[in-house]
N, C-alpha and C positions, 0 to 999 in steps of 0.2 A: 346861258353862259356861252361865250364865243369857244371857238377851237382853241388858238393859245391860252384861255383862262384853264379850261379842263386840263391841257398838256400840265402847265402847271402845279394845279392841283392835285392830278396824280403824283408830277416831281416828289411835290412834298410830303405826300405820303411814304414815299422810295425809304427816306430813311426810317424811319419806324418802324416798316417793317421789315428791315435787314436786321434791325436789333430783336423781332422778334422771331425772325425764324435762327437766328444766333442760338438765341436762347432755347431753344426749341430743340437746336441739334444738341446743347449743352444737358437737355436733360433727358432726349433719348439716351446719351453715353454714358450720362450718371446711372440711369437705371437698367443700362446692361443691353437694352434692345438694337443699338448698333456701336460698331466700334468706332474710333477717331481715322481709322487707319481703311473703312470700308469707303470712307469716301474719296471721291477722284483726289489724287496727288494736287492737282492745282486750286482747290475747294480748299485742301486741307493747309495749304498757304495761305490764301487768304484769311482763313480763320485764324490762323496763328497770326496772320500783320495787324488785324484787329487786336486781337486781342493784345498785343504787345505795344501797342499804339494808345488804346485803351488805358493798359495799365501804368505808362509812362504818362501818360495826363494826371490817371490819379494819383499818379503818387509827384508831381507837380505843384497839383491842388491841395495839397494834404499840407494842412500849417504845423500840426502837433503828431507825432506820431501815436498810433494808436496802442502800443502793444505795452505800455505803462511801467519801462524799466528806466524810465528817468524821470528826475527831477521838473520837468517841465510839469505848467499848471493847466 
C-alpha cells in the first residue's frame, strides 16, 4: 500500500470513530462516571454542534412522526 493510500485509509476511519468515542462519552455521563461539564469548554461545544447537527438531520429524515398522536399511516 503506497503512503497516500494508507493516509487515506486512516482518513476513512476518522469518522467512525468520532461517532464512537461520541458515544463513549455519552455513556460514561449516563452512568455517572464523568460529568458533561468535567470536559474542556471547547470539547464540550463540539459535542453539542454534533449533536444538534445530528439531530436536525434526523428529524429532516424523519417522513412520519414517531410519537403516534396523529392521524398519519
Amino acid at each position: 500500500m503506497t503512503e497516500p493510500e494508507k493516509i487515506n485509509a486512516l482518513s476513512q476511519t476518522d469518522t467512525s470513530l468520532v461517532r464512537v468515542l461520541e458515544d463513549l462519552i455519552d455513556v460514561l455521563i449516563t452512568r455517572g462516571v464523568i460529568q458533561f461539564t468535567d470536559l474542556p469548554e471547547p470539547a464540550q461545544a463540539k459535542l453539542l454542534e454534533r449533536r444538534e447537527t445530528r439531530a436536525s438531520l434526523n428529524n429532516r429524515l424523519q417522513l412520519f412522526p414517531l410519537d403516534g398522536d396523529n392521524d398519519l399511516v
